[in-house]
C-alpha positions as CSV (number, residue, x, y, z in Angstrom):
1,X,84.6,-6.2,-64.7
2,X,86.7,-3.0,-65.4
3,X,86.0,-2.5,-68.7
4,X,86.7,-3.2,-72.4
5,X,90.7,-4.5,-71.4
6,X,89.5,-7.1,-68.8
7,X,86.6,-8.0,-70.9
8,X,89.6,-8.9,-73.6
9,X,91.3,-11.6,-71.1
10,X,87.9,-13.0,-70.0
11,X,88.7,-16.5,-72.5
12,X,91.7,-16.8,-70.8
13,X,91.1,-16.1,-67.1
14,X,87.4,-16.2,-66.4
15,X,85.8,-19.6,-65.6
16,X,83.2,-21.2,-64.0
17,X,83.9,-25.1,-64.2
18,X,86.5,-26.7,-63.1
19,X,87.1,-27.9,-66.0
20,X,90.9,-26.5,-67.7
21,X,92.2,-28.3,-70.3
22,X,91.1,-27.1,-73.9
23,X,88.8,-24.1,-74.9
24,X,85.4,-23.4,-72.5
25,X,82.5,-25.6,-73.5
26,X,78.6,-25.6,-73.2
27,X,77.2,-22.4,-71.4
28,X,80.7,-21.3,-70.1
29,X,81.5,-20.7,-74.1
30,X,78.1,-19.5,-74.7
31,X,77.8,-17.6,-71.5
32,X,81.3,-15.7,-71.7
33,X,80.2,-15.0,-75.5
34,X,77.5,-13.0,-74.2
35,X,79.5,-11.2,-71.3
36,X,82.1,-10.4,-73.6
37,X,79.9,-8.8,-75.8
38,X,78.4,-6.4,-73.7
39,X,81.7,-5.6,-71.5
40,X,81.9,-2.1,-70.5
41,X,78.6,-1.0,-71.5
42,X,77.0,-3.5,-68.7
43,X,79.7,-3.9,-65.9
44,X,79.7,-0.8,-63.1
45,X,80.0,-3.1,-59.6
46,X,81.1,0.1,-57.8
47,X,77.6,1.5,-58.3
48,X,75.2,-1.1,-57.6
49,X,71.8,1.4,-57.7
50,X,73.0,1.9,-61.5
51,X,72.2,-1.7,-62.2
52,X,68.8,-0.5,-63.7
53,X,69.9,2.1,-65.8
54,X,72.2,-0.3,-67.1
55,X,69.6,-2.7,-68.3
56,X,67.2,0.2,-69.8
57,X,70.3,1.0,-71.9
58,X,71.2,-1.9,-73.0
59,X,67.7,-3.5,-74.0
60,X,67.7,-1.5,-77.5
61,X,70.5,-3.4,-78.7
62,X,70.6,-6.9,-76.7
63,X,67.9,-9.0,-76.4
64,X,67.0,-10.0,-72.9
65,X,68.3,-13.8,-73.1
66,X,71.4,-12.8,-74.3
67,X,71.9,-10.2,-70.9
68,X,70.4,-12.5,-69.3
69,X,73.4,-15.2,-70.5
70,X,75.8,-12.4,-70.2
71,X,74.9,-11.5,-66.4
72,X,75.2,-15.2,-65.5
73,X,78.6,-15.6,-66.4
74,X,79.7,-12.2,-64.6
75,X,77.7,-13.8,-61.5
76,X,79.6,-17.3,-62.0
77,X,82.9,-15.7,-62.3
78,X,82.7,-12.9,-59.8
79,X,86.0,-12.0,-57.9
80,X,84.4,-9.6,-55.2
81,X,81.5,-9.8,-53.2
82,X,80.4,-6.4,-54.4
83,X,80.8,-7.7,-58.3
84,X,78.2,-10.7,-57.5
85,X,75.8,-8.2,-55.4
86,X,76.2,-6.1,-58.5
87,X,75.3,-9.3,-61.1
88,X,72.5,-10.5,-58.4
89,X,71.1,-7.1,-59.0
90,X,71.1,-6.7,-62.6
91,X,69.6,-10.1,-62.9
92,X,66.9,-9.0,-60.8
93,X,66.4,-6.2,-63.1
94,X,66.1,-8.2,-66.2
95,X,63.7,-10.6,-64.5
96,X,60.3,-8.8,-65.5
97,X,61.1,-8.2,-69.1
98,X,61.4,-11.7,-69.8
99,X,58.9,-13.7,-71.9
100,X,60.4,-17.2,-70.6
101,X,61.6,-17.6,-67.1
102,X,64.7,-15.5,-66.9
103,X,66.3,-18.7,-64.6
104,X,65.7,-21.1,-66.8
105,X,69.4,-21.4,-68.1
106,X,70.4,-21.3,-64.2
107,X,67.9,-24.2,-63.7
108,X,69.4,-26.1,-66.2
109,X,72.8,-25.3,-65.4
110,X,72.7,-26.1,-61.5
111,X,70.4,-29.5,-62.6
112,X,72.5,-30.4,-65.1
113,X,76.6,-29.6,-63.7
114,X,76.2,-27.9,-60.2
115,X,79.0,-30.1,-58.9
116,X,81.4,-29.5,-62.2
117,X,81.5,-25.7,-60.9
118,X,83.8,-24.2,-59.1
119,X,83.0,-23.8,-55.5
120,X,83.1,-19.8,-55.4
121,X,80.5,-20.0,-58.7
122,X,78.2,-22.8,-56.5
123,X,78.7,-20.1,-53.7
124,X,77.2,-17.4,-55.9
125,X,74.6,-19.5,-57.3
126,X,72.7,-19.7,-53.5
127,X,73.5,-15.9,-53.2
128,X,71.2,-15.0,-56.0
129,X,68.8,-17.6,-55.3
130,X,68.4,-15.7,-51.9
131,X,68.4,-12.4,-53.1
132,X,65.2,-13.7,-55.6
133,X,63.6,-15.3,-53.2
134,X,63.3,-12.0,-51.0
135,X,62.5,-10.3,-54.1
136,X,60.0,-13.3,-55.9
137,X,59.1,-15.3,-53.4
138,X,57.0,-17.8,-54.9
139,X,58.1,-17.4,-58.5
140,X,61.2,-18.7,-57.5
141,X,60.1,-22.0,-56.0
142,X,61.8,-23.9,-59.4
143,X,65.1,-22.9,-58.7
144,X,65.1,-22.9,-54.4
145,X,64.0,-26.7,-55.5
146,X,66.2,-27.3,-57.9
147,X,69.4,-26.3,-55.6
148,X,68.6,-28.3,-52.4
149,X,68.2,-31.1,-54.9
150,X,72.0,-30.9,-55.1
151,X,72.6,-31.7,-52.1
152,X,73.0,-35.6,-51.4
153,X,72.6,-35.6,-47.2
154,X,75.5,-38.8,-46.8
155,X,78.1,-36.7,-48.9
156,X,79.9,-35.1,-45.9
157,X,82.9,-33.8,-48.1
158,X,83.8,-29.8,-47.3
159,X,82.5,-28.8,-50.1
160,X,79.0,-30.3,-49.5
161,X,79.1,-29.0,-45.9
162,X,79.6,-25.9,-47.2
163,X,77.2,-25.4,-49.7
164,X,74.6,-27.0,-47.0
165,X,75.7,-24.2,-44.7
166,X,75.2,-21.5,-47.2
167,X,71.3,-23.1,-48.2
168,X,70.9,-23.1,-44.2
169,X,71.5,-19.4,-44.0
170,X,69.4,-18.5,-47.1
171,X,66.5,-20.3,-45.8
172,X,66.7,-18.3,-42.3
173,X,67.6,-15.3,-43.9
174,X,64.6,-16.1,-46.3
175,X,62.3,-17.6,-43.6
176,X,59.8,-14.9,-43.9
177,X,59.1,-15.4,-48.0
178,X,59.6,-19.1,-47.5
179,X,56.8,-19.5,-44.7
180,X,54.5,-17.1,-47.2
181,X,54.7,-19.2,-50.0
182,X,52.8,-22.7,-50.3
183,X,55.6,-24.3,-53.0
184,X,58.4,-23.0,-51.1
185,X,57.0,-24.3,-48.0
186,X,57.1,-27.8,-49.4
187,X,60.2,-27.7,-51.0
188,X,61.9,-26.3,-47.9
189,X,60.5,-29.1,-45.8
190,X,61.2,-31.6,-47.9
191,X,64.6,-30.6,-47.9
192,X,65.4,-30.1,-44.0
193,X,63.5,-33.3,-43.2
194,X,66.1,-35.4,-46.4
195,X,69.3,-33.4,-44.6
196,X,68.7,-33.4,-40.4
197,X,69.4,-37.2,-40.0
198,X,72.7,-36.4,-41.8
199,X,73.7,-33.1,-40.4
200,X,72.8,-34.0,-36.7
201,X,76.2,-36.1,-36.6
202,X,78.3,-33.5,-38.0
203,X,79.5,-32.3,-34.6
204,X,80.9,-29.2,-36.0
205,X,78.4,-27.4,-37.9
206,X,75.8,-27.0,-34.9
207,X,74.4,-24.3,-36.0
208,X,73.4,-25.3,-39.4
209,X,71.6,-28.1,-37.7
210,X,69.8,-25.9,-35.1
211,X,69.0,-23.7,-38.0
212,X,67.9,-26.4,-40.0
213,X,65.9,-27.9,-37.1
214,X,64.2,-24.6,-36.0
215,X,62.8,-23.6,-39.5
216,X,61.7,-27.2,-39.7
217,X,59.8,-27.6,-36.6
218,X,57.8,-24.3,-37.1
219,X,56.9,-25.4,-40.8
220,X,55.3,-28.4,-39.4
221,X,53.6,-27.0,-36.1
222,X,52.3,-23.5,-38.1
223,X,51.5,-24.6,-41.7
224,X,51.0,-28.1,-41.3
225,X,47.7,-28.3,-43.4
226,X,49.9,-26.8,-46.0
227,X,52.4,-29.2,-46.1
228,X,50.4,-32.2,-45.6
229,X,49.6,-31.9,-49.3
230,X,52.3,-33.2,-50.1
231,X,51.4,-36.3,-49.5
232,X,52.4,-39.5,-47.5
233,X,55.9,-39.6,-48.1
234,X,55.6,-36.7,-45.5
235,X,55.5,-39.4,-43.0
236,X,58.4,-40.9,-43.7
237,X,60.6,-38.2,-44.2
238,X,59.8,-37.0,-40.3
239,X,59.7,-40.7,-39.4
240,X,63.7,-41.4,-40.9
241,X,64.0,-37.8,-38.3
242,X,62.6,-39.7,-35.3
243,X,65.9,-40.0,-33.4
244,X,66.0,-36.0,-33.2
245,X,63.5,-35.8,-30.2
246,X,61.8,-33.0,-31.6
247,X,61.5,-34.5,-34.7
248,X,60.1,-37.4,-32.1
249,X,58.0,-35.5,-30.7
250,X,56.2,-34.2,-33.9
251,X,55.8,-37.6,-34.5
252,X,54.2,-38.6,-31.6
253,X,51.9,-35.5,-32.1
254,X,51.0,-36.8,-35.8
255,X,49.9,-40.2,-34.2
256,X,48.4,-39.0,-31.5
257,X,47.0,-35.6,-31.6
258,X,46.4,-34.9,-35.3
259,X,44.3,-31.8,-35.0
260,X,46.7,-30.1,-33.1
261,X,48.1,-29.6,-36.3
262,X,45.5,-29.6,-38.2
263,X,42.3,-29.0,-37.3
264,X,40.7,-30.6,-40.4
265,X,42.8,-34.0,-39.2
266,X,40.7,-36.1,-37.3
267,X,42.9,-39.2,-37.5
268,X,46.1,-39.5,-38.8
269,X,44.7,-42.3,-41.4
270,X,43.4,-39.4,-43.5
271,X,46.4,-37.6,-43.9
272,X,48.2,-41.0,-45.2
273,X,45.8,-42.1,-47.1
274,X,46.9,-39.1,-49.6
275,X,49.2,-40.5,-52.3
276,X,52.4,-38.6,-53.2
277,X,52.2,-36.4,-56.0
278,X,54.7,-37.0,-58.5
279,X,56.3,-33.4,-58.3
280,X,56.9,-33.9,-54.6
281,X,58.1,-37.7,-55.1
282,X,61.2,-36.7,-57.6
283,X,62.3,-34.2,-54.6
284,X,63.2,-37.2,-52.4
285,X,66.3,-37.8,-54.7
286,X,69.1,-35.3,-56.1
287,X,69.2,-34.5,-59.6
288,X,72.1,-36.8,-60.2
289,X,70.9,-39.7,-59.0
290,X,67.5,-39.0,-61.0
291,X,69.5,-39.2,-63.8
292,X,71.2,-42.2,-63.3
293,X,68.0,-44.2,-62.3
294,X,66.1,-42.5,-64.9
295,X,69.1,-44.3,-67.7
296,X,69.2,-47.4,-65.5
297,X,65.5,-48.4,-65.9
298,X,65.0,-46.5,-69.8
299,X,68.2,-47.9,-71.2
300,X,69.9,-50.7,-70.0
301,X,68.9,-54.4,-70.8
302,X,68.4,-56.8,-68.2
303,X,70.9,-59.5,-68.3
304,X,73.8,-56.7,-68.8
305,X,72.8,-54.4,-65.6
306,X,75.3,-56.0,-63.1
307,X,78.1,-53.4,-64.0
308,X,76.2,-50.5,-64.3
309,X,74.1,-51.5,-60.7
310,X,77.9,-51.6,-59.7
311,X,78.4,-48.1,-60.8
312,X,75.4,-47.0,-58.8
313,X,76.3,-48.3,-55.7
314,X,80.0,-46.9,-55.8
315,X,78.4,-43.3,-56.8
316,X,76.6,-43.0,-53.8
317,X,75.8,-46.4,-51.8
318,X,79.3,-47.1,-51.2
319,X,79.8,-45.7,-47.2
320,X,77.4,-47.3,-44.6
321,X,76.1,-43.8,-44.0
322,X,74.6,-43.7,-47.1
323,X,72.6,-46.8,-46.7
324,X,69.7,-45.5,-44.6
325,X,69.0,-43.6,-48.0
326,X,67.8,-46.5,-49.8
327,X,64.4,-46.0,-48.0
328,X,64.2,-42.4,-50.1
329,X,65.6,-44.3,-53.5
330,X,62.7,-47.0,-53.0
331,X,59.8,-44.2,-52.3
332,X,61.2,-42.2,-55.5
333,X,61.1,-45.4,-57.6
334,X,57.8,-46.0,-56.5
335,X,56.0,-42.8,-56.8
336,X,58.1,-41.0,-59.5
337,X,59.4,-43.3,-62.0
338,X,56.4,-44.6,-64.0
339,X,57.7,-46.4,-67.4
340,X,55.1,-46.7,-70.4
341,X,54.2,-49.6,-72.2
342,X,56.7,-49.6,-74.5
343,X,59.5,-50.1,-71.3
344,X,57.4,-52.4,-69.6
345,X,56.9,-54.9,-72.3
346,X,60.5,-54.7,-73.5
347,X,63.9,-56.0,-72.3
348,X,65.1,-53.2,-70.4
349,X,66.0,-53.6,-66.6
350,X,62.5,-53.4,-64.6
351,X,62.1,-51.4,-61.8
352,X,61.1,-54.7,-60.0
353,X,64.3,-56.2,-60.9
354,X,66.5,-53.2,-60.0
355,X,64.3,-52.7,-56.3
356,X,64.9,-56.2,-55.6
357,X,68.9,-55.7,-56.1
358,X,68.9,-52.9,-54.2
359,X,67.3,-54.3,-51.1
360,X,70.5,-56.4,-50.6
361,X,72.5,-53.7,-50.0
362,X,70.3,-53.3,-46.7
363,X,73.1,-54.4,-44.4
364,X,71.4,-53.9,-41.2
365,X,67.9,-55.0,-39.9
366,X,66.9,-51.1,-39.1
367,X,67.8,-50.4,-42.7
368,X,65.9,-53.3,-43.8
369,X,63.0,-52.6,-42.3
370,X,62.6,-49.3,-43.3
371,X,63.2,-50.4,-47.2
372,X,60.5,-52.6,-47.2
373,X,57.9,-50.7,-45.7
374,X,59.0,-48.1,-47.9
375,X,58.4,-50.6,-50.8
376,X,55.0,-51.5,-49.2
377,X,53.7,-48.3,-47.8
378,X,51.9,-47.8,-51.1
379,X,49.7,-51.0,-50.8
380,X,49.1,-50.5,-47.6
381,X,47.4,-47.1,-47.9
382,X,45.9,-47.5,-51.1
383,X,42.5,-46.2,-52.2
384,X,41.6,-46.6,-55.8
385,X,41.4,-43.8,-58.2
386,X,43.9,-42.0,-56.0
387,X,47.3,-43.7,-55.7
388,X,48.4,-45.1,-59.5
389,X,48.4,-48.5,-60.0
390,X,52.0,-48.2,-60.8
391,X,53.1,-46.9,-57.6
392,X,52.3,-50.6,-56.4
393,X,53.1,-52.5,-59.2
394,X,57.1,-53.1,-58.6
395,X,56.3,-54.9,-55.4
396,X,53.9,-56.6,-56.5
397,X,55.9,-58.4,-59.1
398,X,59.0,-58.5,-56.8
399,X,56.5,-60.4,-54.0
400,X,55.9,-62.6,-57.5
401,X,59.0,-63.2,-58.9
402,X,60.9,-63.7,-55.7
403,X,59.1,-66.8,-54.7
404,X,61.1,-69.2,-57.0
405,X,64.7,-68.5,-55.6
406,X,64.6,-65.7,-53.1
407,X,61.6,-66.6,-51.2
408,X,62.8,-64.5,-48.2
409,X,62.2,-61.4,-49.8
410,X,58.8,-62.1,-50.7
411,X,58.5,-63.5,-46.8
412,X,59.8,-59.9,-45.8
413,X,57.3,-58.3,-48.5
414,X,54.3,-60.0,-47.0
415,X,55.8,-59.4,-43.3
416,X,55.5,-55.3,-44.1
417,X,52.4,-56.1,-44.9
């Protein structure tokens, strides 16, 4: 960013996807449209504390969504740590003078092609969602939740690692905002408690773990009331964490001693007995697997589901690490996905149907059992008027239509029960 000549190259040289055949598409077009545009008058990285100024003179003659676009592709394409400190500050500067949420097109961008990025641009993307959360706290709860749901725990690749790494830094560095705020609070603990049983076997990153571990266990022994409001699936997020023996020993605690963490909790019955809200339920599953359930059971006729179950499992059942997720995909179906008449009484691929299918990929008897009661935990701790009738109503029809020709499943069904 060094004026009106490199502002000239940016078609050619700046990017932020990987993608490099052909002219930039989507917000990398619309984005660099915006940056170029402003050039000069915007870019000064070697004097961050001008940032403000910058905006005050600019706001006359650009409207605040278009900095606001503009700024975001500087950020993406940032060569120097001081240029992205600069962008991370001039964003925070335009953040009060929008009428919309000035993250909005970040939200959309991370939920929508976070892993089409480049890794530097992903990189950047954490740095300023630290550097808001210090300065927003709780305003910025939709996008701290919105980038751990990028991160799918069994995906040990580099890249992942490192982008896990980075989150596990900004949530210490951020511990003191996080622990102050209610949303972030839950969105943070839902996110170390989907991650630790993966990171605890990556023997080299030990102190993302312990980071991850520490922030964890204080969440749940100091705001524990707090957290319980999310609901049941709490349970079975620190119960899938029961091999860490801290994780254990909350556990134990929760069974045992309830109002040690809550005083309010006589008996831990109460605390399960709260059903899962929906916001909370879709946080058990990253965006892109969302999506693809969301087409699989909107979309897709039953009868012509075997491929596209196929593609599902290859995407991100495929390794046996992955499999001790199902548990997670089951509880999401359950509590999140909710189709309307119009699904339910039409040919598309039922969630019944697609549960059932899944469950065979359960290629151990720990995995197994953990689906099922996942599939059941619902109907267990059901009290009417609180949990939906369609959290329950995919096992219930599986437990029906089973009997015919795979009896066994509804014999494991009414065994969970």
């Amino acid at each position: 960013m060094n004026g009106k000549e490199d502002a000239a190259d940016a078609p050619d040289t700046r990017r932020f996807t990987q993608q490099r055949d052909g002219p930039p598409q989507g917000e990398e077009a619309e984005w660099g449209a915006a940056w170029r545009a402003t050039d000069s008058l915007l870019w000064n990285p070697g004097d961050p504390p001008a940032a403000h100024d910058s905006v005050e003179t600019l706001l006359p003659s650009f409207p605040v969504p278009q900095l606001n676009k503009a700024v975001l592709f500087g950020l993406l394409t940032s060569e120097s740590d001081a240029e992205a400190d600069y962008c991370v500050e001039l964003f925070a500067a335009l953040l009060p003078r929008s009428e919309v949420p000035s993250d909005a097109p970040l939200i959309s961008l991370v939920k929508d092609s976070f892993w089409d990025l480049e890794q530097t641009a992903r990189l950047h993307i954490v740095r300023i969602l630290e550097r808001l959360v210090k300065s927003h706290g709780e305003r910025m709860h939709e996008l701290a939740t919105t980038v751990y749901r990028c991160i799918f725990p069994p995906d040990t690749e580099p890249a992942a690692v490192e982008i896990a790494r980075a989150l596990a830094s900004m949530i210490e560095n951020c511990e003191a905002e996080i622990v102050s705020s209610k949303l972030l609070l839950r969105a943070t603990i839902i996110y170390a408690l989907r991650v630790l049983p993966y990171h605890r076997v990556l023997n080299k990153e030990r102190t993302m773990l312990e980071t991850e571990l520490r922030i964890a266990v204080r969440i749940l022994r100091e705001s524990f009331p707090i957290i319980a409001k999310i609901g049941r699936d709490l349970f079975l997020l620190l119960r899938s964490c029961s091999s860490i023996p801290q994780m254990a020993a909350l556990l134990d605690t929760l069974r045992g001693e309830p109002q040690t963490l809550d005083p309010n909790l006589k008996d831990v019955l109460l605390f399960l007995r709260i059903p899962t809200a929906r916001e909370y339920a879709i946080q058990l599953v990253p965006h892109a697997m969302e999506q693809r359930l969301t087409f699989l059971l909107s979309r897709i006729e039953a009868g012509k589901h075997t491929r596209y179950e196929k593609w599902f499992e290859s995407d991100f059942l495929s390794s046996s690490d992955a499999l001790p997720y199902i548990e997670l995909i089951v509880r999401y179906i359950c509590g999140a996905i909710h189709p309307p008449n119009s699904v339910l009484g039409s040919s598309i691929l039922q969630r019944w149907m697609f549960l059932g299918w899944l469950l065979s990929l359960a290629r151990s008897a720990a995995v197994l059992e953990r689906a099922f009661l996942a599939l059941v935990y619902d109907i267990i701790f059901f009290v009417p008027k609180q949990t939906s009738i369609m959290n329950i109503e995919p096992t219930v029809l599986l437990l029906v239509h089973s009997v015919p020709k795979h009896a066994s499943v509804s014999a494991h069904i009414l065994d969970a029960l």
